[in-house]
C-alpha positions as CSV (number, residue, x, y, z in Angstrom):
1,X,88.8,33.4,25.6
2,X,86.6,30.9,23.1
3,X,86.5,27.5,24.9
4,X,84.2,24.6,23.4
5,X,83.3,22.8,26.0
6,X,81.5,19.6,24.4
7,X,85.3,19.1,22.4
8,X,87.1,18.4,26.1
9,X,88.1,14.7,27.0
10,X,86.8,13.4,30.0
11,X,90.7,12.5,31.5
12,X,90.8,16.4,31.4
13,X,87.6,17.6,32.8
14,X,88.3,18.8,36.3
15,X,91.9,20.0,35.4
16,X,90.1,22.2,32.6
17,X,87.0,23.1,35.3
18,X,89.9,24.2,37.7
19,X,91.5,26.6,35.3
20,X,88.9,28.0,34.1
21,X,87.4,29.1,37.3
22,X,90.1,31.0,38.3
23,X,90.4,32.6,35.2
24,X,87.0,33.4,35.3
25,X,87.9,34.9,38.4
26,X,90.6,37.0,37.8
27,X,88.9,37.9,34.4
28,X,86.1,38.9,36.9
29,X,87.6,40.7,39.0
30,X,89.8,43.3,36.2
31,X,86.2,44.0,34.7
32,X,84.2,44.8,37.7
33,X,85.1,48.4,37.6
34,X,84.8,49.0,34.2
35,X,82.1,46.5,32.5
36,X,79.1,45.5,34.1
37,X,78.1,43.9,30.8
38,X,81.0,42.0,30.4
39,X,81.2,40.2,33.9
40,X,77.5,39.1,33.1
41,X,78.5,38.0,30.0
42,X,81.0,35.9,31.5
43,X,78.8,34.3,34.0
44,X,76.2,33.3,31.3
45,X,79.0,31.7,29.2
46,X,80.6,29.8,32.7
47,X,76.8,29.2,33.2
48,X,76.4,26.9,29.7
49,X,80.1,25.5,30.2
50,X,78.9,23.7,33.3
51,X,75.7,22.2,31.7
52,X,77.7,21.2,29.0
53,X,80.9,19.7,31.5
54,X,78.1,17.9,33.8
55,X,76.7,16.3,30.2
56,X,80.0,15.2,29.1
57,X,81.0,13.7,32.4
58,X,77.8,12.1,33.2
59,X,78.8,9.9,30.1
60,X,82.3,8.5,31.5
61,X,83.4,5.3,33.0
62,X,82.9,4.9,36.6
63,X,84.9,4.1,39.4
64,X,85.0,1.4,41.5
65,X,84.3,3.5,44.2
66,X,81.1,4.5,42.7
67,X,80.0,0.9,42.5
68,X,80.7,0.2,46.0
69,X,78.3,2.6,47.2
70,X,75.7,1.6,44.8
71,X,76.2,-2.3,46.4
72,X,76.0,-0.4,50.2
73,X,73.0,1.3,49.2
74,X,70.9,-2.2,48.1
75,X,68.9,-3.8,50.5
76,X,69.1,-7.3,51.6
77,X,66.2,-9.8,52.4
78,X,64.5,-9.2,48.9
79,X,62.5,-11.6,46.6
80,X,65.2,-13.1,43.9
81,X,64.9,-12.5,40.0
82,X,64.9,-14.8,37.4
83,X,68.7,-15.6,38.2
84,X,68.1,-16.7,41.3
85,X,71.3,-14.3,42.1
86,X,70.1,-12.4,45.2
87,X,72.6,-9.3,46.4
88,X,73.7,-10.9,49.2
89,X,75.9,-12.6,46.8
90,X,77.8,-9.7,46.0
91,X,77.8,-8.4,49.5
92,X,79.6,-11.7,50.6
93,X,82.6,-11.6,47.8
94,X,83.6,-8.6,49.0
95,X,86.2,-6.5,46.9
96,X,87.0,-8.8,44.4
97,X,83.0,-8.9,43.4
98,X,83.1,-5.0,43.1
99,X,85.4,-5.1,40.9
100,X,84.1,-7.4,38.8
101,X,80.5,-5.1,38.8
102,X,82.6,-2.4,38.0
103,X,84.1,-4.0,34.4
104,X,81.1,-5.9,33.6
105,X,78.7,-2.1,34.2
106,X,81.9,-0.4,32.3
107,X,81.3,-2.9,29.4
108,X,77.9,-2.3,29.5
109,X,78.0,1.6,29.8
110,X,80.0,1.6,26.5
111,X,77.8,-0.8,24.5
112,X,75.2,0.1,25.7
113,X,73.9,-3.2,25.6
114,X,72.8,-5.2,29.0
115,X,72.7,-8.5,29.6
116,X,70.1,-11.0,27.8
117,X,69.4,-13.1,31.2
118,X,68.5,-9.3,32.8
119,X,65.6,-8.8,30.3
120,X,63.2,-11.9,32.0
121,X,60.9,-10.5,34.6
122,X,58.6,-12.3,37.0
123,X,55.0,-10.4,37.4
124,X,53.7,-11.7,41.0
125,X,50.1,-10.0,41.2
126,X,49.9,-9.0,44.9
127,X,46.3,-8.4,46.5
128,X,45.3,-4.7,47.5
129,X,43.2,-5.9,50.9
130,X,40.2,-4.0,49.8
131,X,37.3,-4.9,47.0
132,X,36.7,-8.0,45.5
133,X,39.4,-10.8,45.4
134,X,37.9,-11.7,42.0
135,X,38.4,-8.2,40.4
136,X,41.6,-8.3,38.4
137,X,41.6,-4.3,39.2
138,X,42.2,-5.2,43.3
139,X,45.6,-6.7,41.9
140,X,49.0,-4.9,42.0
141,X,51.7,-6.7,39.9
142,X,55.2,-6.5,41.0
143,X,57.6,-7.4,38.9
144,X,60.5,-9.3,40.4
145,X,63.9,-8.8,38.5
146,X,67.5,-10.1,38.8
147,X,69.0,-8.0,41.8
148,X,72.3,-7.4,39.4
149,X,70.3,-5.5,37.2
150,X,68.9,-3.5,40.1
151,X,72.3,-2.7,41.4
152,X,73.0,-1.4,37.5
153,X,69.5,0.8,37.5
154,X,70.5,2.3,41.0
155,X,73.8,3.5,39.4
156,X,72.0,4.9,36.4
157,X,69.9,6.8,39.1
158,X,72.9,8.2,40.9
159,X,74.0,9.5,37.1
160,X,70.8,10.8,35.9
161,X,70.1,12.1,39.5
162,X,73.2,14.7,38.7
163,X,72.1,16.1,35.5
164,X,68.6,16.4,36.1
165,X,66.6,19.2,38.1
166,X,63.5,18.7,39.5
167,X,60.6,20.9,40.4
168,X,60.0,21.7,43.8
169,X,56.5,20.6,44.0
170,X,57.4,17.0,43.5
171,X,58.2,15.7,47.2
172,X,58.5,11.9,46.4
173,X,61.9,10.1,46.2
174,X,63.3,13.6,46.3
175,X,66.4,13.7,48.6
176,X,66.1,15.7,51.8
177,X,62.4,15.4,51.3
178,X,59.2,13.1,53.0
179,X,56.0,12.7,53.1
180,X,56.1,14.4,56.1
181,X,57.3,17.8,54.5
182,X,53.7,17.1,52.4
183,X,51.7,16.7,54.9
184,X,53.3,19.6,56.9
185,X,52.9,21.9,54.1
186,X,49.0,21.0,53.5
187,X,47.8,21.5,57.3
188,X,50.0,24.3,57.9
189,X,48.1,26.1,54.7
190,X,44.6,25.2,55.6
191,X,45.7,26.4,59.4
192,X,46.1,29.6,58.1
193,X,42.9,30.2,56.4
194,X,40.8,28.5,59.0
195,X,42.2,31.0,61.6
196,X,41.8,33.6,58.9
197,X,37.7,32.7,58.2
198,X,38.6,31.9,54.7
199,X,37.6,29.1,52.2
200,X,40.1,27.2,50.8
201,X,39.3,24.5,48.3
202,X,41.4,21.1,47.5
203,X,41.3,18.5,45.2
204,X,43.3,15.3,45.8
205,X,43.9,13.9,42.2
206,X,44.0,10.3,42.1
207,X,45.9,9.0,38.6
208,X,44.6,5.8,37.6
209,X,47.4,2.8,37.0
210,X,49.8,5.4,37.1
211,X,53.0,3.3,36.6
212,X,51.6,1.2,34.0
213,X,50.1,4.1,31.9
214,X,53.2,6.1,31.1
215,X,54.1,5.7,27.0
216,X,57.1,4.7,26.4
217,X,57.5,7.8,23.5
218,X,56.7,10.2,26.3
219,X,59.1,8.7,28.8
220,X,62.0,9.0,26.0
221,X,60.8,12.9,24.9
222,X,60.4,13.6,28.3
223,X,64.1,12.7,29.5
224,X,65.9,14.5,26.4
225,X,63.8,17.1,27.0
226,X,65.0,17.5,30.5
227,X,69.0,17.8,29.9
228,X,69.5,13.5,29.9
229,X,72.6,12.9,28.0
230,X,71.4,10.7,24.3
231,X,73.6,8.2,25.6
232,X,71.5,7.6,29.1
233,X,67.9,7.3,26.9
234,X,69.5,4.7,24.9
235,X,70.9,2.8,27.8
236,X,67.2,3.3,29.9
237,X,65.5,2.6,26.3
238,X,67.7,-0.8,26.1
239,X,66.0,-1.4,29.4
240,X,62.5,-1.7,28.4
241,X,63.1,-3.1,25.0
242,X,62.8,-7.4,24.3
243,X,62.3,-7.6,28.2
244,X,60.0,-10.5,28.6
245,X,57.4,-11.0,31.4
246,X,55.2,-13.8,32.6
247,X,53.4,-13.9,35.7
248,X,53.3,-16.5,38.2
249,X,50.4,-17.2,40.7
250,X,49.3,-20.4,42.5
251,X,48.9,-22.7,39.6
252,X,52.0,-22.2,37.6
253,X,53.3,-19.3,35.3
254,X,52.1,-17.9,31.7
255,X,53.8,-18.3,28.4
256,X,56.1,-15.0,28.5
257,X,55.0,-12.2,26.3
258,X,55.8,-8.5,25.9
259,X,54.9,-4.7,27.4
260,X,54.9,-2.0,25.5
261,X,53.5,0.5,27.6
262,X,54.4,1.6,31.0
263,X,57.7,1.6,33.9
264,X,58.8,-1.6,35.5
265,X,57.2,-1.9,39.3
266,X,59.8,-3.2,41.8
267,X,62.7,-1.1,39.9
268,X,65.3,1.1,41.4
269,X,65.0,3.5,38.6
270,X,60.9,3.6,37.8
271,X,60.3,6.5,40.3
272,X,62.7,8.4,39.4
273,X,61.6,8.1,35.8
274,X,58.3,8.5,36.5
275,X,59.5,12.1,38.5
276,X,60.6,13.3,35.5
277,X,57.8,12.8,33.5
278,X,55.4,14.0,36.1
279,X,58.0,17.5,35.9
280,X,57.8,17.7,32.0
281,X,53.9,17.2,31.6
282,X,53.3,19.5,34.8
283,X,55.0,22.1,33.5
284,X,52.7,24.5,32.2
285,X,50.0,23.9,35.0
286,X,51.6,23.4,38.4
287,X,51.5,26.5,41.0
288,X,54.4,27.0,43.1
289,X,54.0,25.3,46.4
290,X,51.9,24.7,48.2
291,X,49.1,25.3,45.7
292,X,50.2,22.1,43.9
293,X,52.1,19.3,45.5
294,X,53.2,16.4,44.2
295,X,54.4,13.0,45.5
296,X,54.5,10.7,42.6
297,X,51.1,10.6,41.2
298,X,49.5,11.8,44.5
299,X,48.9,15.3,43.3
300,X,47.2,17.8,45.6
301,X,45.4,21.2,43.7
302,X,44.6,24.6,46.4
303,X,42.8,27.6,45.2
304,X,40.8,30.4,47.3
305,X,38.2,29.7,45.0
306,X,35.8,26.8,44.1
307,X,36.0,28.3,40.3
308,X,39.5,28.3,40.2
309,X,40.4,24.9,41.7
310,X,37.8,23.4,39.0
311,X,39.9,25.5,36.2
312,X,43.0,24.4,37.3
313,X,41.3,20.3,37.8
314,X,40.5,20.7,34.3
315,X,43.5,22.1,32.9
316,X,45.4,18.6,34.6
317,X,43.2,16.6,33.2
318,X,43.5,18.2,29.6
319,X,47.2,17.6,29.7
320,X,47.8,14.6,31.4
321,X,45.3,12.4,29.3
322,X,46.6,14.6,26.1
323,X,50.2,12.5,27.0
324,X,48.4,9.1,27.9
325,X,47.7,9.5,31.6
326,X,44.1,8.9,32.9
327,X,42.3,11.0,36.1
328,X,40.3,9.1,38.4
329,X,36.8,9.7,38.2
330,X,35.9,7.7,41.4
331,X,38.9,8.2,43.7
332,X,39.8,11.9,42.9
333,X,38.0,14.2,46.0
334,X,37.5,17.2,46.9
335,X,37.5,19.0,50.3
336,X,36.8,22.8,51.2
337,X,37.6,24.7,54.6
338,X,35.6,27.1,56.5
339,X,32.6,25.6,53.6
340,X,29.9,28.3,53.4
341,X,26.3,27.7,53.1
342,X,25.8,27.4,48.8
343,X,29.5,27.4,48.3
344,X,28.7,23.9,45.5
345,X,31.0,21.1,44.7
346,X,33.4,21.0,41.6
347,X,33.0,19.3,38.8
348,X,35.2,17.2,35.8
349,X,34.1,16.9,32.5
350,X,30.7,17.4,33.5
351,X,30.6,14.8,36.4
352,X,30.5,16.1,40.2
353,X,33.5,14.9,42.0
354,X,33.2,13.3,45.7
355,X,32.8,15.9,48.6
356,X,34.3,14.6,51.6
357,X,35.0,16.3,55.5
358,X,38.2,14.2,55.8
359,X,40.8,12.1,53.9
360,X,43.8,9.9,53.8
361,X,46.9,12.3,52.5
362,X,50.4,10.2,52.4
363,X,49.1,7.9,55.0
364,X,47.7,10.9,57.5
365,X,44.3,11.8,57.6
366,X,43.5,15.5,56.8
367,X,40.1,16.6,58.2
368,X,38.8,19.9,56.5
369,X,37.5,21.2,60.6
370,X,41.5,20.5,61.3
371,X,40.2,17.8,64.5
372,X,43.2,15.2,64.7
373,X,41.3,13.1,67.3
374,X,40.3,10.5,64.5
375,X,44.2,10.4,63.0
376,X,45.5,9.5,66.6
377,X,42.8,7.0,67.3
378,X,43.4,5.2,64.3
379,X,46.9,4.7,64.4
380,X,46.4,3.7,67.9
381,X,44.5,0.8,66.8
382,X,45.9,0.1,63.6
383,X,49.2,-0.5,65.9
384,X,47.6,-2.5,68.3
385,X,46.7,-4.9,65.7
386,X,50.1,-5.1,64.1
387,X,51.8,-5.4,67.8
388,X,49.3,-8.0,69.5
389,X,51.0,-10.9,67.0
390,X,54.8,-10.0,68.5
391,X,53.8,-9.1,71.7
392,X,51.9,-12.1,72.8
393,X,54.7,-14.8,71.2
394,X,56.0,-16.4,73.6
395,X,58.8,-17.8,71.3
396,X,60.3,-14.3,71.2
397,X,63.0,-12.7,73.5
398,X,62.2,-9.5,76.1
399,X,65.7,-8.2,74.0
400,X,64.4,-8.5,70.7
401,X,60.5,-7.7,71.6
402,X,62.0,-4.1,72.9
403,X,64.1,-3.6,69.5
404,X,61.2,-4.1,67.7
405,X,58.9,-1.7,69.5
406,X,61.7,1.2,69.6
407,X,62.2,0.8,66.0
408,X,58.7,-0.1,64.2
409,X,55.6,0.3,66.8
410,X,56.3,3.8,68.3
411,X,57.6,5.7,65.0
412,X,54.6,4.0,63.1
413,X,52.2,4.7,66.2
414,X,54.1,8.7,65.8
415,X,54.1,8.9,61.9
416,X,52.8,12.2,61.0
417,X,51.7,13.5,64.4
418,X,54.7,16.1,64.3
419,X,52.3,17.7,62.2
420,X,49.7,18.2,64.2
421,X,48.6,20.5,67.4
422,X,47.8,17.6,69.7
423,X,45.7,18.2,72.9
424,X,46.6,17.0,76.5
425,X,43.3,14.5,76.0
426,X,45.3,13.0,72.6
427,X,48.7,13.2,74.2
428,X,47.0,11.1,77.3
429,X,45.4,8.0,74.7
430,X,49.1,7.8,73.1
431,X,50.6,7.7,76.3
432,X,47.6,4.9,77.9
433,X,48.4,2.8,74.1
434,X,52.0,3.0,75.0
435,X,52.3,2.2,78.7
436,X,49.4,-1.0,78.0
437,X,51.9,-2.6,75.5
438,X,55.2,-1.4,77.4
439,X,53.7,-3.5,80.4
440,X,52.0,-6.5,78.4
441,X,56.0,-6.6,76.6
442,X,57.1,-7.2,80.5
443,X,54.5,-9.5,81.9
444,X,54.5,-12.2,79.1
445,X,51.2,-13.1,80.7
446,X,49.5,-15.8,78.4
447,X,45.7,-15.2,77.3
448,X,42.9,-17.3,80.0
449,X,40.5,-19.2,78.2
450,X,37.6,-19.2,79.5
451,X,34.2,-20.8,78.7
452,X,30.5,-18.2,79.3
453,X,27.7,-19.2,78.8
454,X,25.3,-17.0,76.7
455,X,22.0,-16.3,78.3
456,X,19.2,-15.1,76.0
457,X,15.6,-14.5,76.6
458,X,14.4,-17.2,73.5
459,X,17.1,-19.8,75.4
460,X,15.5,-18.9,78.8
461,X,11.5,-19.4,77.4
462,X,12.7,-22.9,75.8
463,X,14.4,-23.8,79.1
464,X,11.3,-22.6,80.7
465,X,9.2,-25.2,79.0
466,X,11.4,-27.8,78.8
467,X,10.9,-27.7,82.9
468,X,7.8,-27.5,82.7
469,X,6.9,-30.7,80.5
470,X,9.2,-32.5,82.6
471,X,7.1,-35.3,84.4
472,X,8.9,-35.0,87.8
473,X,7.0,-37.6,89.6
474,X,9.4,-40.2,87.6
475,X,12.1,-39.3,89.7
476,X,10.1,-38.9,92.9
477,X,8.5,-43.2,91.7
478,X,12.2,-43.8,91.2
479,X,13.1,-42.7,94.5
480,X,9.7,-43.9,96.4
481,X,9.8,-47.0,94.9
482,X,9.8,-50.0,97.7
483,X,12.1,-52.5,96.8
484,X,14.5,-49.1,95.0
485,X,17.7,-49.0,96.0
486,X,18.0,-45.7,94.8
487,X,19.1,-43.5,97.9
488,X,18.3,-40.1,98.6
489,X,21.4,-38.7,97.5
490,X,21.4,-41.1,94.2
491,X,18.2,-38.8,93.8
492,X,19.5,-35.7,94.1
493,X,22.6,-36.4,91.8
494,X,19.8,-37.6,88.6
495,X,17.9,-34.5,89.5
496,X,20.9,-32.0,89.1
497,X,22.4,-34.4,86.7
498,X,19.4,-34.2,84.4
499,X,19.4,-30.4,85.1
500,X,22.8,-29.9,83.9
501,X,22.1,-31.7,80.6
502,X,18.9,-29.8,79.7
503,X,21.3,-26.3,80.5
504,X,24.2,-27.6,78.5
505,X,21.7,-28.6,75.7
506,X,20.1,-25.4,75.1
507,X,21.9,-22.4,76.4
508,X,24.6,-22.1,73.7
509,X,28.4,-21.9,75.2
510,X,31.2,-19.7,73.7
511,X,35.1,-19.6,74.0
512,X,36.8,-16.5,75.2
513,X,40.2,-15.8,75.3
514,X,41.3,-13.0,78.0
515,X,44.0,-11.4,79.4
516,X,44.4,-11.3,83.0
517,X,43.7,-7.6,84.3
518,X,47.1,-6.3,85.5
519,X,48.0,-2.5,86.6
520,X,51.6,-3.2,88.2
521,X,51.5,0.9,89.3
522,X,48.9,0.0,91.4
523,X,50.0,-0.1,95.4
524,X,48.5,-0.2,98.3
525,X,48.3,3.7,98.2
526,X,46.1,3.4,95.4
527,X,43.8,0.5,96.2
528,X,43.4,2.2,100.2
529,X,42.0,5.1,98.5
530,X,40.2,2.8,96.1
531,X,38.2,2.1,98.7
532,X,37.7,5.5,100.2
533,X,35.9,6.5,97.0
534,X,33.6,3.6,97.3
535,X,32.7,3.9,100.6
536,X,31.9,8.1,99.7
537,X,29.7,7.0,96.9
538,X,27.7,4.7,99.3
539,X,27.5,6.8,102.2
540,X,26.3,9.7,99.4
541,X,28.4,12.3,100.6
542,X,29.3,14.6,97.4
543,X,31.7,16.5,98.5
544,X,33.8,13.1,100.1
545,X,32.8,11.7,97.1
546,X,34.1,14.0,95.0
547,X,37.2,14.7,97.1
548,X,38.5,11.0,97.1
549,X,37.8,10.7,93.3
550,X,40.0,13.7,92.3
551,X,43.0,12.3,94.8
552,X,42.3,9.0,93.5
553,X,42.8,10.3,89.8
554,X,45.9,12.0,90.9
555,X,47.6,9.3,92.0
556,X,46.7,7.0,89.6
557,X,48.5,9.5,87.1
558,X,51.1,10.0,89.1
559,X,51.8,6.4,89.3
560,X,51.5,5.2,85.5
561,X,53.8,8.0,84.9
562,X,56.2,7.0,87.4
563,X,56.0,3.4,86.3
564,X,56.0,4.6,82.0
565,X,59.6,6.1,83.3
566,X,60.5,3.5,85.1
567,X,59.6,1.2,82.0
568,X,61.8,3.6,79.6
569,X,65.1,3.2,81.4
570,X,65.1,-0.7,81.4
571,X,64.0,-0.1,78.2
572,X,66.6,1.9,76.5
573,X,69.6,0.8,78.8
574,X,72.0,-1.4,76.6
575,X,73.4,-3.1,80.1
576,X,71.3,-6.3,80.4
577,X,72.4,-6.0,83.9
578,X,69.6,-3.4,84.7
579,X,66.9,-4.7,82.0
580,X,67.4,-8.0,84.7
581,X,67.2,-5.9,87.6
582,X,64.0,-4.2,86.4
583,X,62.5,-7.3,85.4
584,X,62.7,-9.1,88.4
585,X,61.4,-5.6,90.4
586,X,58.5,-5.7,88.1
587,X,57.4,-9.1,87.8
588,X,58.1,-9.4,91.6
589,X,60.4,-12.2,91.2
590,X,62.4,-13.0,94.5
591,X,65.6,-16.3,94.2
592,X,65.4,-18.6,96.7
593,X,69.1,-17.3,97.3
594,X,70.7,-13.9,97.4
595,X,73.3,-13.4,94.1
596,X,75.0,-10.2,93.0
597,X,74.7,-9.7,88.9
598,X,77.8,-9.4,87.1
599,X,78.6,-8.2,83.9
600,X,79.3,-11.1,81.7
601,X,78.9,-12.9,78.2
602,X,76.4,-15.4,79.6
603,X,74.1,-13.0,81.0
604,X,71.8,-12.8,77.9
605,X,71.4,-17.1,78.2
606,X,70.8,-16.1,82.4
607,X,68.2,-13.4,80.9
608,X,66.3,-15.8,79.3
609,X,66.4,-18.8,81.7
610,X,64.5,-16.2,84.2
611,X,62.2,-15.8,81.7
612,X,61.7,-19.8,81.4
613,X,61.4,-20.1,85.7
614,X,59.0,-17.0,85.1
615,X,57.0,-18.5,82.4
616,X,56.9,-22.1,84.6
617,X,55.1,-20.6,87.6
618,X,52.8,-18.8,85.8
619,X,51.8,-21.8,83.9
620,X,52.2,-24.4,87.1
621,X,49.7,-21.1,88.4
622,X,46.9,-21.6,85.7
């Protein structure tokens, strides 16, 4: 049975995939007793039919369906193009606007021509928050480009994403992979050879200007070479070619000119592409996983040996700057476990690369002794900063400030940790980190400012002397003085009066802005046996002492835990009738008359005008 496959129309395909399976399968099933050969022969040629069906079908017009989840897939919110056409646009029309996408990407797909308005880019340099601002090499560009032609790369994607296979090694943009699976797979490897009292070597390859680097010629070869349809490299090639850029910053915008070199940042498609060249260069000198993992151009390189992980550095170097890449120097590191005494550093090209005891992998630092007490402080405090700004608004809701710490502050504050072994001490800061901003979220207590007064030993001396050159017997003449009518108390008010003016004058005051010191799970339990411990540390009985301090830490635990649980459930309960309840148990808020709260439509407006009556005594309290 001699079937061409490339020669069938795409209104047949799946009618002709259909019958030739079960042919296939009844042809299978006479030979199996009698030709071994011939079944395997079979499969190879079934084997070569699909690749060649899943070519010619990649290369057929699309449904509308297809478009529609392309448009659901889109985010909104995002910076407009050139157009001025955001996506929201197309959200909004509804059916009729798919439809149109789908003709207007149909004409497109058969032309293979785009649009001319699509080819104008916007390059917005964005700064990196580290280095000098004058550096041009601080500077990201982002290109901002018309969200229709987004829409029409993130089709493309969904084509090319059929046809082409990538390596397992590459973990970024993959689906049903993260950077989590990464990070997972690096500290579960070095786990095993620290409890194994072996060295294991790592070099975290740092690709310079990546995105901006790759040649176009290499981007073209690299696609055919990986099973893209010709038709596909002339659509992505169509892409790249007369687009025009210019760049826009404070003052204005260039005169547009054009790239040659390099994938668009900001595009739907540009990881993707860039995955596939990454697969075709890597090729020859990846290692299965998780010797060599990639996610994009963060590339990490494990060997038992410090010879072998230099061989292997070498050997990515050689071929990626062979195809136009560049490695590095100063950001590529290297990190060994279980380091013996003399075990060296590696070397590139001659130059030693930087030995370091920890570093930032996908976001999570790796430390080569496997300690994670730095990673949880860290992200501790890098949430705090990014949470203080919400939680001390006054302008937002309870509802909303609750949304936004379920969604973005605990998964950030949790981001990589599932990868870790954590300790009851680590587990105890996370849980103190959450329970301070779950209670600061209820409170809604405004900052006290507050004005100290900064005494220093050189402000003391010149306060000293200024006392001491003061001619006192003025005030006492003033004050003696027969036909004065300065009285006594006149007196004393210059004196403390001129005082007050020589303090003010030299000792140098300061602003502070505090928070009112507030532990809610504190009762009269805890503060009773508050006491008790002080009174056994001053009566210096050790044994009392040390009695009433391990009760007192007892309860205290006891209580924030009781009060963290207590927090959750008015937390995550969607009635607003609870989160009411709780709020006026934990602000102790008592109405001047009894009510019952009912369920109703208005109870979010009733929400927020006990907020306003709570936020009005506090102030009227300050």
């Amino acid at each position: 049975m001699d079937i061409t496959p490339l020669s069938i129309s795409g209104g047949c395909v799946e009618r002709v995939a259909d019958f030739w399976f079960l042919g296939a399968r009844i042809e299978e099933g006479l030979a199996w007793s009698t030709n071994t050969s011939e079944l395997q022969k079979k499969a190879q040629q079934r084997l070569y039919f699909l690749r060649a069906l899943r070519k010619n079908n990649v290369t057929q017009r699309l449904l509308v369906s297809f478009y529609k989840k392309a448009l659901k897939r889109m985010k909104s919110g995002k910076a407009v193009g050139p157009d001025d056409i955001p996506v929201e646009v197309w959200k909004c029309l509804g059916e009729a606007a798919v439809e149109f996408l789908a003709s207007l990407f149909n004409r497109v797909l058969e032309s293979e021509r785009m649009p001319e308005e699509w080819r104008r880019i916007v390059l917005v340099p964005i700064f990196k928050n580290k280095g000098h601002m004058q550096s041009f090499s601080n500077y990201t560009g982002i290109k901002l480009m018309s969200h229709t032609m987004k829409l029409w790369e993130r089709v493309v994607e969904a084509r090319l994403r059929k046809v082409v296979e990538i390596c397992e090694q590459q973990y970024g943009f993959m689906p049903r992979k993260s950077t989590t699976d990464a990070i997972f797979a690096l500290r579960i490897l070095m786990e095993k050879y620290r409890d194994g009292q072996r060295e294991l070597h790592c070099v975290f390859v740092d690709l310079e200007k990546a995105y901006d680097r790759v040649p176009r010629g290499e981007l073209w070869y690299c696609m055919r070479k990986s099973g893209v349809a010709e038709k596909y490299v002339r659509m992505v090639q169509d892409m790249y070619e007369r687009s025009r850029t210019v760049v826009r910053c404070a003052v204005g915008q260039t005169e547009a000119f054009n790239v040659e070199v390099g994938l668009h940042q900001g595009s739907a498609l540009s990881p993707f592409l860039f995955a596939i060249v990454m697969d075709q260069l890597s090729e020859k000198v990846r290692q299965e996983s998780p010797w060599t993992m990639m996610f994009a151009d963060d590339i990490v390189i494990c060997s038992e040996s410090r010879e072998q992980v230099e061989e292997n550095l070498e050997r990515w170097r050689f071929v990626l700057e062979r195809r136009g890449m560049k490695v590095s120097r100063s950001k590529t590191e290297y990190m060994c476990v279980n380091e013996r005494e003399g075990s060296g550093t590696v070397r590139l090209q001659g130059e030693e690369v930087k030995k370091v005891q920890e570093f930032k992998y996908l976001g999570s630092t790796v430390q080569s002794n496997g300690e994670c007490g730095k990673e949880v402080k860290k992200q501790v405090q890098a949430d705090w900063n990014g949470w203080r700004k919400v939680l001390c608004d006054r302008k937002i809701s309870a509802r909303i400030k609750g949304k936004v710490y379920r969604t973005v502050v605990r998964p950030a504050m949790l981001y990589g940790l599932e990868t870790v072994s954590l300790r009851k001490r680590q587990e105890s800061e996370l849980e103190v980190a959450e329970l301070k901003m779950l209670r600061q979220r209820l409170t809604q207590t405004n900052p006290v400012t507050k004005q100290i007064k900064v005494w220093t030993a050189q402000s003391e001396g010149i306060l000293q002397d200024c006392f001491a050159l003061t001619d006192w017997d003025v005030f006492k003449a003033a004050a003696t003085w027969e036909n004065s009518s300065v009285s006594l108390q006149d007196y004393a008010e210059y004196v403390t009066g001129y005082n007050s003016t020589s303090v003010d004058n030299i000792i140098h005051i300061i602003q502070v802005r505090k928070f009112p010191n507030q532990k809610p799970w504190i009762n009269s339990q805890e503060c009773h046996m508050l006491h008790a411990r002080s009174f056994a540390f001053i009566s210096g009985n050790d044994t009392e002492y040390k009695s009433a301090k391990y009760g007192l830490r007892k309860a205290i635990t006891m209580a924030k835990r009781q009060y963290r649980e207590k927090l959750e459930s008015f937390y995550s309960n969607a009635y607003a009738g609870w989160m009411w309840q709780g709020l006026q148990h934990i602000t102790v808020y008592r109405p001047t008359t009894s009510t019952t709260i009912s369920s109703s439509d208005s109870l979010p407006d009733n929400l927020n005008t006990f907020y306003a009556h709570f936020e009005t005594s506090s102030d009227n309290t300050e």
